[in-house]
Every structure is written in structure tokens, then in C-alpha cells.
N, C-alpha and C positions, 0 to 999 in steps of 0.2 A: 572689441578689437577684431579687426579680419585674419580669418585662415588665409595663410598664402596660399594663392590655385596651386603654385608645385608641391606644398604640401597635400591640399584635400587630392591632387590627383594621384600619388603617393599611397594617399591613403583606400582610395575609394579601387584601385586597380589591386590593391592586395584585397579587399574587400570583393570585387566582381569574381576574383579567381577562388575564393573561399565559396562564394555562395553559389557558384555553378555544381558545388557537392552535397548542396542539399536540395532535394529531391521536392522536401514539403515547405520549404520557404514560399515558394513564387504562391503558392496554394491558399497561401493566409491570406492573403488581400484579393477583393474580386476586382474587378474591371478597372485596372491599370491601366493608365496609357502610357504605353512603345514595349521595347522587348528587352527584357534584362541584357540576352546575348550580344544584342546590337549596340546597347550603351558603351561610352565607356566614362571612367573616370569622371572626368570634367562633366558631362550627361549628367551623372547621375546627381551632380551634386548643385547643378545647374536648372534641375526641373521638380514637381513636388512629386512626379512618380516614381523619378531616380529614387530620391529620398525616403518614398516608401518601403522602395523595393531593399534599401539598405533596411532601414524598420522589420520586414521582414529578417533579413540576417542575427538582428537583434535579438528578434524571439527566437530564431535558434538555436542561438544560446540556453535558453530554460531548462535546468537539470529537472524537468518533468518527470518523473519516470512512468508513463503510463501503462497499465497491463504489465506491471514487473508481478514479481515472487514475493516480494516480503515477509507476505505471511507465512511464507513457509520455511521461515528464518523464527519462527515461535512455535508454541505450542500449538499453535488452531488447524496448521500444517504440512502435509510432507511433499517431495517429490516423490511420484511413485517408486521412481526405480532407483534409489540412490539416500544419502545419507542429509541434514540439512544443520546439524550441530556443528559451528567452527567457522573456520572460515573460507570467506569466497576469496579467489587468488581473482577473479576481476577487476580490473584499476579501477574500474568506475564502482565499486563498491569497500566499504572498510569492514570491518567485524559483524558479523550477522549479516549482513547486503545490506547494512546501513549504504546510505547513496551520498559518495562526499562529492567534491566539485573544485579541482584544485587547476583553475586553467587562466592564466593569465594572462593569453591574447586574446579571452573572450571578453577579458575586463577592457584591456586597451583597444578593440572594437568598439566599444557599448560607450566608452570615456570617447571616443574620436567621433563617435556618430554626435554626440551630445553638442562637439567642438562645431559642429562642420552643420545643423541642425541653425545652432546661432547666427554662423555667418551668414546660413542663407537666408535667415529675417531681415539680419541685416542688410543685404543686396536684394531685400524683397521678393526673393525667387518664393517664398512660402509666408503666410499672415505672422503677424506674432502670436496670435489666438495657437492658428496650427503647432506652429515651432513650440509653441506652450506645451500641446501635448504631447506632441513627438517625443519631446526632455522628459516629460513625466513617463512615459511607456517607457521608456530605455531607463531609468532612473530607479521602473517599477523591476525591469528585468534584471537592472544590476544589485538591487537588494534584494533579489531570488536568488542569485548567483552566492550572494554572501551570505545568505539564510542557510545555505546547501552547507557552505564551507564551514560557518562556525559550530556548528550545532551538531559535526562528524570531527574538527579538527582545533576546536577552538578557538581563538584570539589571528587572528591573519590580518597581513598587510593592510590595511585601507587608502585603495588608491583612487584618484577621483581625476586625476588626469591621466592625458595622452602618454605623458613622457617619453616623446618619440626620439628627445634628445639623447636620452638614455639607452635606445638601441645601438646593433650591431648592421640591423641589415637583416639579420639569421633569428633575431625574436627571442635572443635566448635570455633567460629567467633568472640566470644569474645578476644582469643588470636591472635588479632591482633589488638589490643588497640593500640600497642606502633605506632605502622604503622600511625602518623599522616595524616590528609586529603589534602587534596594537595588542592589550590584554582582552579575555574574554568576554567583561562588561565592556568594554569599548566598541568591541566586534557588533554585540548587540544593540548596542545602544543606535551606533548609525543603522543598523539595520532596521531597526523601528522607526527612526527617526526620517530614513529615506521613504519607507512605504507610507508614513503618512503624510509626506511630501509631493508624492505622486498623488496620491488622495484627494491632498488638498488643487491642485491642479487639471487632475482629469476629471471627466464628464461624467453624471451621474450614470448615461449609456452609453456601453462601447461603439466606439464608431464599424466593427463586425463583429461578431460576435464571438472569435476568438481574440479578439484584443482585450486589453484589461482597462476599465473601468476603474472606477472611484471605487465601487464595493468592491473588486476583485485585490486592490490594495489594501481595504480593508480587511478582505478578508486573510491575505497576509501577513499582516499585520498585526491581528486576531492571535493565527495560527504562530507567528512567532514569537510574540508574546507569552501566548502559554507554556511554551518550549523553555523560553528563560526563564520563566516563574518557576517552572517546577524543576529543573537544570537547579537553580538557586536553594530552593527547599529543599532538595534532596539530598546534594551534591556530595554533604557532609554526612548526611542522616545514614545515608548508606553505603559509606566505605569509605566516602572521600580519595584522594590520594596526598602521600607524603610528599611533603615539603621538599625531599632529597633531591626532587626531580625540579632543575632547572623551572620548568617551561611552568610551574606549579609556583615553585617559589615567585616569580617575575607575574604570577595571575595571568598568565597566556591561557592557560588551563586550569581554571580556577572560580568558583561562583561563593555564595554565600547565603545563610537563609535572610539573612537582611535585608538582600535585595529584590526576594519574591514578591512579597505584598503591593511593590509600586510596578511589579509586571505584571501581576493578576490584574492592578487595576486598570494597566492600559490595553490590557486581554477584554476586559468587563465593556468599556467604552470602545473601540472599535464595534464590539459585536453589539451593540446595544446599538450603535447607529447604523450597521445592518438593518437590524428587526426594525426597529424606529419608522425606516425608511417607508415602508411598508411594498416595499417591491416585491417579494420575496415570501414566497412560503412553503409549506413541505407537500412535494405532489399526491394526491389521493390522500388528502389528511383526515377524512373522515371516513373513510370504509363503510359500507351498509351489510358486510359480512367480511367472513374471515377470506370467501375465495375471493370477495373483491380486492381485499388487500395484498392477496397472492397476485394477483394479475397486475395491480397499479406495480406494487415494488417490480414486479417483471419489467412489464412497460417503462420504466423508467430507464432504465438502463440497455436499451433499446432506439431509444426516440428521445432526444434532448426535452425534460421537462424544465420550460423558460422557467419557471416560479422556484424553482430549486435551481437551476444551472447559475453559478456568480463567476467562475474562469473552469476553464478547459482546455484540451487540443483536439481538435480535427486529424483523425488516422486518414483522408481520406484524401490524395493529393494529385489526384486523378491521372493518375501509371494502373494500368487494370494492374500488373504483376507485383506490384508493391501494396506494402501492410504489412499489421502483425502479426505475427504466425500465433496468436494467442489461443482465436479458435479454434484453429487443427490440433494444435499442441495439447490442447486440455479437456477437449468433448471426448465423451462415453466411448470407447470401442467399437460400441457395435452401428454406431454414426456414423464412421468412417470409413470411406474407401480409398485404395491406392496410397494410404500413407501408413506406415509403422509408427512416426513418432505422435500418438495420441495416445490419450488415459492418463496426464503424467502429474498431474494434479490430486492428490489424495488430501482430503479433510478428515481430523481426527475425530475420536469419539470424544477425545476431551472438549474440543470447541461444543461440538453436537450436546453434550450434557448441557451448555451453557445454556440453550435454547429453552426457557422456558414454554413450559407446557399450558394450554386454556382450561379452567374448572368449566363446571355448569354457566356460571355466569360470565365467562370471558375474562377473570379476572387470572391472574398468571399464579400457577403451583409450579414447581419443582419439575425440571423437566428433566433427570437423569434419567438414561433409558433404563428399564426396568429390565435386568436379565437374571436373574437370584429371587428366589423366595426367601432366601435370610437378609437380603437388601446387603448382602458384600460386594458392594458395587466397585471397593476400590482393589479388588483382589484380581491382579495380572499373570497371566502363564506368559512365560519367557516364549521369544519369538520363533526356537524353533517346534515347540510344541508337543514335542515327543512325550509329554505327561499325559496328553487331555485323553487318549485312547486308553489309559489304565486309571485313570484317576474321574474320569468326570461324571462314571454313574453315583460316586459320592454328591456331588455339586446339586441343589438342588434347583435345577433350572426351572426358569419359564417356559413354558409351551405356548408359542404363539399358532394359532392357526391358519394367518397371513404374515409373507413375509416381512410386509411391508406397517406391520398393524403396528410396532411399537412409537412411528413417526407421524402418524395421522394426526395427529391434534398438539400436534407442534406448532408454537412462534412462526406466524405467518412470513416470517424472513428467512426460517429454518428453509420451508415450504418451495420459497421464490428462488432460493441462492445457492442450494444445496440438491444434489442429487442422492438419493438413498434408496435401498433396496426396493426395485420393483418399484420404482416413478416413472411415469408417463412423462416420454420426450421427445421430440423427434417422430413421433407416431410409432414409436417403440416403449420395450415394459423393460428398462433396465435393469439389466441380470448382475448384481450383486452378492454371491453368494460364494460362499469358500469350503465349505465340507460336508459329509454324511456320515450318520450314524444307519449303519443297514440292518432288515430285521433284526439280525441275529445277533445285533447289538455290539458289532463292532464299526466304529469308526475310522474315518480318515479326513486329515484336511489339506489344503493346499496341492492338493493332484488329484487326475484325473480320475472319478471313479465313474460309474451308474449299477441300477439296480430295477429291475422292470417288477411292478409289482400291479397284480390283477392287469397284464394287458397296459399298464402307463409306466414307462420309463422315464426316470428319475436321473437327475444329473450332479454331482458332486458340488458344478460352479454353475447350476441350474439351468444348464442349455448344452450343448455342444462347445467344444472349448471356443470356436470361430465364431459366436453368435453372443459373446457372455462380454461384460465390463468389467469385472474384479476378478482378481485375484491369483486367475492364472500366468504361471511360472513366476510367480509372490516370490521364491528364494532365489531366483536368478535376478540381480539386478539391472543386470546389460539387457535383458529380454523381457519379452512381454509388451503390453501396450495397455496394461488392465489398473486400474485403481489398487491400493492396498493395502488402505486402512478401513474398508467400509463405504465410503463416502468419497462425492467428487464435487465439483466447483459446476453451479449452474450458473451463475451470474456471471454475464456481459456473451454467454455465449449465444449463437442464432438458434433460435427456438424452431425455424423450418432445417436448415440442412448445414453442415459446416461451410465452414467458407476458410479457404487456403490462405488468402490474402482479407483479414479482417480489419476493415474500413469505415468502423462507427468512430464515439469521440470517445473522450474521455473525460468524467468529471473533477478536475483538480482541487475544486471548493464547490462544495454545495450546502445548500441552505442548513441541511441535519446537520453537519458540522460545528456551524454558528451556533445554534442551538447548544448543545452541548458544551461546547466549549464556553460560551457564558457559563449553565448550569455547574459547570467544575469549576472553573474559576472565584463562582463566590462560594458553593461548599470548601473550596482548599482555604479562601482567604477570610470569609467573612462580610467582602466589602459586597457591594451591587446588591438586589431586590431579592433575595429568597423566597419570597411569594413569586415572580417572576418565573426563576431560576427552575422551581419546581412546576411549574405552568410549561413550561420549555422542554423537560423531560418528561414529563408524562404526555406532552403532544407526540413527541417522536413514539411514545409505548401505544397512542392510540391510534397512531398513522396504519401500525401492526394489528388492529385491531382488539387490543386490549380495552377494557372499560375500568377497570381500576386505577387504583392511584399507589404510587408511592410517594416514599419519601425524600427530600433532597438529601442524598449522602453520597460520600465520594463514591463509596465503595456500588453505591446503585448507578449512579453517573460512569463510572467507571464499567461497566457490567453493561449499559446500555451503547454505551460508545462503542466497546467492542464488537457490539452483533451490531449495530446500525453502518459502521463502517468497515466492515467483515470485507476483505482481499480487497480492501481498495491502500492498504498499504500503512492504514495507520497504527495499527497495533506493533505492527514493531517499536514506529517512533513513540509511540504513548509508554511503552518499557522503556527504549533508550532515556527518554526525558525525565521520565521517573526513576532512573536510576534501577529498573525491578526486573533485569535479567535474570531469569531462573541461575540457579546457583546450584549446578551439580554436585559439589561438596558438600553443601550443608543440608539439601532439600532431602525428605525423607525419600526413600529407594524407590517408591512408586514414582511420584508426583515430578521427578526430575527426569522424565522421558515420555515419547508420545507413543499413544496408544490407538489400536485398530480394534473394531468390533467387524467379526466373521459370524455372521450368518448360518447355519449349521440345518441342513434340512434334516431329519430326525423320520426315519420310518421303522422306529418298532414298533407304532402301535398298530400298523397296517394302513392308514389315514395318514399320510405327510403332516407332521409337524413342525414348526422352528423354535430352533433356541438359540442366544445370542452368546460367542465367545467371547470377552475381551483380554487382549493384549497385549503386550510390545511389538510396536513397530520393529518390523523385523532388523529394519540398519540403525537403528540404535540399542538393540540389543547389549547389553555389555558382556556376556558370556558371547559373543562373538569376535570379538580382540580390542574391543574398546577401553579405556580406564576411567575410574572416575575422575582423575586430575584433568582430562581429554574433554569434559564438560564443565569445565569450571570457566565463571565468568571473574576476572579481575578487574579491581574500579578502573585500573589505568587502561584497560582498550575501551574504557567508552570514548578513548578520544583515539583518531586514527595515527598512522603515521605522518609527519610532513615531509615531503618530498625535497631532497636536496639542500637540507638544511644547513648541513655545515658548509655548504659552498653561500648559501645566503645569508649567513650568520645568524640564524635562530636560533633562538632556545632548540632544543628537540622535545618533542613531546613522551610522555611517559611511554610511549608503545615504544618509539626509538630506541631506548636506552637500553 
């Protein structure tokens, strides 16, 4: 059936005035013919560039989040100058910076393009082949759009047309009342059901190479999957919520372990016909040393690796003044000129434990850093520290003789991704350091001291406060520009000099993921090739240069996901999905706050030594005015709020009530 012209013109003039605000649409597609500004309406809907050019508007819809924080909504890290437990008042985010997606003219966009896509098969302005995958690309973005929403808000709308009948003119969202809420397997179900839709429709290679592909829906597909399955297994296992709450009773917000096993298995088969494929593999998958594998994982994240890259974005949309402010905002101090807001990126010492350490033979030991000769590794000094100066000649520390010696034969990913005391960056020796113990055997940390001994002057934060990365003005949080847990974020940043406006891509799905995500899928389920499954995880262990092997378990799957996809934002969703938000009520008093390792140079023996403090993060402190009720996770915000629900007649979801 034909769009009426006064409709597509209707349609495509609200669309030309929308997409003149985004900056990186025209960017995704290369050599267009005519000019977005000079089209109009009837144009665009009238030629196959028009109709790219809307395609483009489509993708910018993608709740992407590239180069966000996530991680630093968990344990592995903080922001430097600031607190990261609770919540973010951001609309674009719900509890933790979980990232929801509650936008309704982006649906009746992506549904009008879909309309207006057919017609013009139909008047042969474009092939039916083309028009094939134009619908599948929009089809693939509109179950990205619902992948975002269910999975932060549960069970929502499912809407699949224009209903332009149901406007006002003004777009408002009340008219869509009638559009009842679908329950939460419902929500998911299309959502799987659409990405393998697109799948089966698009091309085995993107027509560019930000567009998405057959794998790139697969790999959606994959990834959503997994979400359900363990959303399902968990749901109940750990906390569930009560019935009392409407949008719970009605399964808007509501899963079941019953329905896990047949998500895992459609988690198992998407990624299996990844790998199958044989397109695809993990970049520098055989390392011929540990620094090679330091360098490929660098390179990677630098330089699109094809054999890993399956969907992304392009930061790069060629405005010199535009980009992410990711690398100014989070490279080292002493990298930076003319800007204040740098350093603000702090990695914990807890993630850092995580990093398995190399034996003689490459095979992975225990990589807690080692700062105690009694091995009381989990023993914390409150963050503002006023014990360690009368207490810590008890302690019986380690004496390192390099700063940097407890990090050297770290997980080649530790190595790549992570900045730690005294690394070479930039063509700098990154000054990591937070106190002195002076001959005379007294200490200080966190300000400014020095002590000139034989002729070399010695510095508290191991340089001049202007020349250091950590730690300085640690208890101001408005101030400073230094790290303040130990550790800062090397990955995605430019290895020669910062860049104000940061213009690489971003990986959305990459090959390690598939990987993994098979590998958990059949330890949680059973179902798929466990010989496979553990072939899967220990390539990603040897991509790092490990030579051993483990075993398939969740708990090791789950341990390898974490460091292999370290700030790329999954660890958050990997807690949310699983239900395993830290629990500041019930978790033992350490283990429910993040922690900083200070660095401590040590001259009483006349020779500079170091020994390692660990922590509380100073803005989680709880002897600072926090509570422990202030850290407690309840099952009911794993689902967000819904926006304007009693004017749409929703249930409300448990956060509402």
C-alpha cells in the first residue's frame, strides 16, 4: 500500500529539522549524492540518497553509550574527585548509570522510515534487495532502542507502527495510552525475535563499516539473550521483588527461572554462528611474549582490529572542535596542558588484585598486590588516615626497592589498560605516589612534604606537586586534577599526546565478547559444546599471554569477562543481569566499599624505600557522613522509573511506588 506524498512529506520535513542537530549523522555514510540542507521532504523520500540520509537519522537513535563511566558505578572504579555509590540524577541514566532509553519519537522515526523505505520499492525509487535492507538496519536499530528499554525498565509498549493518527501535532506521549504495556518476557521476546530478523535479512558485510551487518545483529542478539537468561535465573534467586507492586503482579517487571535455559540456548546459537562463520577472530591471538601482548591489546584499541571489530561508532565526523572529551578528561596530570579537568578516572586496588599474576612458566598465580608480610591483605585504614603515623611501625610492611616493582609481572591486560605507579607514557614516568615516612621515622600522607637526603631531595607525591599524577589535594574533592585511588585508566587513551577533541571509534561488539558469552552461557546452562566453551576461554587467557589452561566455570568465565572487557562498560550490566549488586547492608564491612593503594616512599633506612598503604576510598568513607542504609542495593531499583505513567495508564514499576 502507498504512503500518501502529504504524508511522507509530513514526515520527512520533521525528520530534515531533526537531523540538521546531529552533528555525526551525515558522517556515517560516505559519498552521498546531493546535500542533506538542500533536500527537502519529497527529496528525500523521492531518491536512494534522500533515504540514506534519513538511515543515517536512524542510527542516531542508538542508545550507544561510547566512552561512558559505567565502571565506575562498581567496584573496579571511582571518579577521582567525587563520590560513585547511588544515584546519577541524569535522565539518560537510572540507578548505577545503568543507561535506559525511554524516547518515543525515536520509535515513531525508525517505524515511519520503515513505512516510507516500502513505498519507495514500491515506486521503484530503490531495489527491493536495497529496501530489504534499509527495513532490516532500522529494525536492527529499533530492537537496540528496546534492548536499552527493557532490560533498565522492563515490559514497555511494543510499538511497530507510525500511528501518526494518534498524534497531536506537538508529539506528546500521552497519545499512546491505548498502546498497552506488554510484560517483560514479551518485551524480550520481540527483541530477540526482531534482531534475528534483521539477521536473517542483512548481509553477511556491512555495506560501511559502521552500519550493521548480519553478525552485528547477531551479535545483539547474543548479547541480549544473555541478559534474559540470567534476568530469568536470577530474578528470584536473589531477592526477587513482591507481588504488592502492581507492574510485578501484571509480569511487567517480572522473569522466572524457567525461562532461562531456552535464553541461554538462543545466547549459545547466535554466537556459535559468529565463530562458525569464520570471519572473526581475536586480534594478536597468539602473542610470542608477554610485551607483545602488551602492545597488540594497546593497538587494538587505537586502530580498528577488522578480525575483532562486528558493530561500533565512529567519534569522528569531521568538525576539528567536536569529539569526546574522554582523553582530556582522563589522561595522567602530568600529560596535560591548559586544562584542569584531567586525572578523573581512578581504578581500584580491588579491580587491580583481580589481575592475575605470570609464574615461571606463564601459567596465572594469585595476583593480589603483595603489601604485608602477614599476607593481611584485606586489612583497610579509614580514608582519612590519621592512624597510619602512630600505628603503622606495628604493620609489617613490604619494602619494595622500585616503585613500580609490585606491578611488573602482571596480566598482560593489567599492563595495556591500566596506569600504575611509575609507568612509562607519554614519554613520561608517571608519578603515583602519596606519602613519606622521613628518617626520623615520622610520617605523612596526602600533603605536601620533602626531605633532601645525601644531596637528592625526595618528594611526598614523588615530584613537585605540578609534575605528579596522584594524589595531590586527595581530600578536596572540588580540586585537584590527580588520581586517588593508586591507579588510572590507560585504555582508549592516545599514547603520543592528549587530544581535547577525541576522535577514534568505538567497539560496541567485539569478537572477546562472543567468546565469552558462549563460554558462560553453557557453564550457567549445560546446553552447547563445553569442550568448545573452554577452548573459547582460555584463547581469550592466551591472547594475554597466559599458556595454561583452566577450567570451564562460571565463576572463572565470569573473572575473565571482567578483565577482558574492563571500562568498556560491561561490568556493570554483567551485575545488573545477574542480579549481584554489592549489598552494603549485608556485605562484610571491608568488601562493601572501594579501596586506594598509596604508595608510601620510606627513607629511614637512608636508601629510598616503598611500601604499599591500602585504603578507603576517601568519598566512600563511612565515618565521613555516609550510612550504611546510603549503600544498600534493593531488588526493586534494578528496574527504573517509568516516566509519566499514570497519565499513560501503566502499571508503575516498583521504583515508582
Amino acid at each position: 500500500m502507498h504512503t500518501p506524498m502529504k504524508k511522507i512529506s509530513f514526515i520527512l520535513s520533521a525528520l530534515l529539522c531533526l537531523s540538521l542537530t546531529f552533528t555525526s549523522c551525515e558522517a556515517l555514510f560516505d559519498n552521498l549524492e546531493g546535500d542533506l540542507t538542500k533536500m527537502t521532504g519529497e527529496d528525500m523520500a523521492s531518491s536512494e540518497a534522500g533515504i540514506q540520509m534519513l538511515l543515517a537519522e536512524v542510527y542516531s537513535y542508538i542508545p550507544m553509550n561510547a566512552y561512558g563511566y559505567e565502571d565506575q558505578y562498581t567496584m573496579n572504579a571511582a571518579d577521582s574527585h567525587g563520590g560513585d555509590y547511588g544515584f546519577n540524577s541524569n535522565p539518560y541514566y537510572g540507578m548505577y548509570g545503568i543507561q535506559t532509553f525511554w524516547n518515543w519519537g525515536a520509535i515513531r522515526t525508525i517505524n515511519n522510515f520503515i513505512e516510507i523505505v516500502q513505498d519507495a520499492a514500491e515506486r521503484s525509487v530503490v531495489t527491493a534487495a536495497a529496501a530489504k535492507s534499509y527495513v532490516a538496519e532500522a529494525r536492527f536499530v529499533r530492537a537496540y532502542c528496546y534492548f536499552v528499554m527493557v532490560r533498565n525498565l522492563g515490559g514497555v509498549p511494543i510499538i511497530t507502527e507510525p500511528l501518526d493518527k494518534y498524534y497531536d501535532g506537538h508529539g506528546n506521549e500521552q497519545l499512546f495510552a491505548f498502546a498497552k504495556r506488554a510484560t517483560e518476557k514479551e518485551t524480550w521476546d520481540f527483541v530477540l525475535t526482531e534482531f534475528q530478523a534483521a539477521a536473517d535479512d542483512l548481509e553477511d558485510e556491512p555495506v560501511a563499516q559502521f552500519r550493521a551487518d548480519k553478525y552485528a545483529a547477531l551479535g545483539m542478539k547474543a548479547r541480549a539473550a544473555l541478559y534474559a537468561a540470567s534476568v530469568s535465573k536470577y530474578w528470584t534467586a536473589r531477592g526477587g521483588i513482591s507481588t504488592q507492586y502492581q507492574a510485578v503482579a501484571n509480569k511487567k517487571t517480572y522473569m522466572e527461572e524457567s525461562y532461562a535455559n531456552a535464553y541461554y540456548k538462543q545466547c549459545i546459537d547466535a554466537c556459535d554462528a559468529i565463530i562458525s562463520s569464520g570471519k572473526f577472530a581475536l586480534y594478536g591471538a597468539s602473542p610470542a611474549s608477554v610485551e607483545d601482548a602488551v602492545k597488540n591489546l594497546g593497538d587494538m584499541f587505537r586502530t580498528v582490529a577488522k578480525e575483532e571489530f562486528i558493530f561500533g561508532r565512529s567519534l569522528d565526523n569531521g568538525v576539528a572542535s567536536a569529539g569526546s572529551d574522554f582523553d582530556v578528561y582522563n589522561s595522567p596530570a602530568q600529560t596535560v596542558t591548559g586544562n584542569s579537568s584531567c586525572g578523573k578516572y581512578s581504578v581500584t586496588i580491588d579491580f587491580v588484585d583481580k589481575f592475575d599474576n605470570y609464574d615461571a612458566a606463564f601459567g596465572a598465580v594469585d595476583g593480589t598486590v603483595k603489601t604485608r608480610a602477614d599476607g593481611k591483605e584485606n586489612e583497610y585504614f579509614n580514608a582519612v588516615l590519621t592512624r597510619f603515623p602512630a600505628e603503622y611501625k606495628d604493620i609489617p610492611y613490604i619494602e619494595y626497592d622500585k616503585i613500580n616493582e609490585p606491578f611488573l609481572n602482571k596480566d598482560a591486560r593489567f599492563q595495556a589498560w591500566i596506569l600504575y605507579p611509575d609507568a612509562q607514557f607519554r614519554g613520561q614516568t608517571i608519578k603515583i605516589q602519596g606519602g613519606m615516612i622521613h628518617q626520623d621515622g615520622s610520617a605523612k600522607l596526602w600533603v605536601e612534604d620533602s626531605e633532601t637526603v645525601d644531596g637528592t631531595t625526595y618528594y611526598s607525591f614523588g615530584d613537585l606537586t605540578g609534575n605528579v599524577s596522584g594524589f595531590f589535594n586527595y581530600e578536596n574533592k572540588m580540586a585537584g586534577n590527580t588520581v586517588t585511588t593508586g591507579f588510572s585508566i590507560r585504555k582508549y587513551l592516545d599514547p603520543a599526546t592528549f587530544q581535547l577533541y577525541h576522535k577514534t571509534f568505538w567497539y560496541d561488539i567485539r569478537y572477546a565478547e562472543i567468546l565469552l558469552s558462549y563460554a558462560e552461557a553453557v557453564a550457567e546452562s549445560g546446553q552447547g559444546d563445553p569442550s568448545k566453551a573452554k577452548q573459547y576461554l582460555n584463547a581469550i587467557r592466551r591472547r594475554a599471554a597466559f599458556k595454561d589452561e583452566i577450567d570451564l566455570t562460571v565463576e572463572n568465565v565470569l573473572h575473565q569477562r571482567e578483565l577482558e572487557l574492563a571500562f568498556e562498560g560491561d561490568q556493570l550490566y554483567t551485575l545488573h543481569r545477574r542480579r549481584a549488586f554489592y549489598d552494603k547492608l549485608n556485605d562484610a564491612p571491608v568488601k562493601g566499599k572501594k579501596h586506594a593503594l598509596t604508595p608510601v616512599i620510606d627513607l629511614r633506612g637512608g636508601s629510598p624505600k616503598y611500601i604499599f598503604v591500602r585504603s578507603i576510598h576517601y568519598a566512600e568513607d563511612p565515618l565521613t557522613g555516609g550510612k550504611a542504609s546510603d549503600y544498600h542495593t534493593d531488588p526493586k531499583n534494578y528496574y527504573g522509573r517509568i516516566s509519566d505513567f499514570s497519565v499513560n495508564g501503566y502499571e508503575p514499576n516498583p521504583a515508582n511506588e
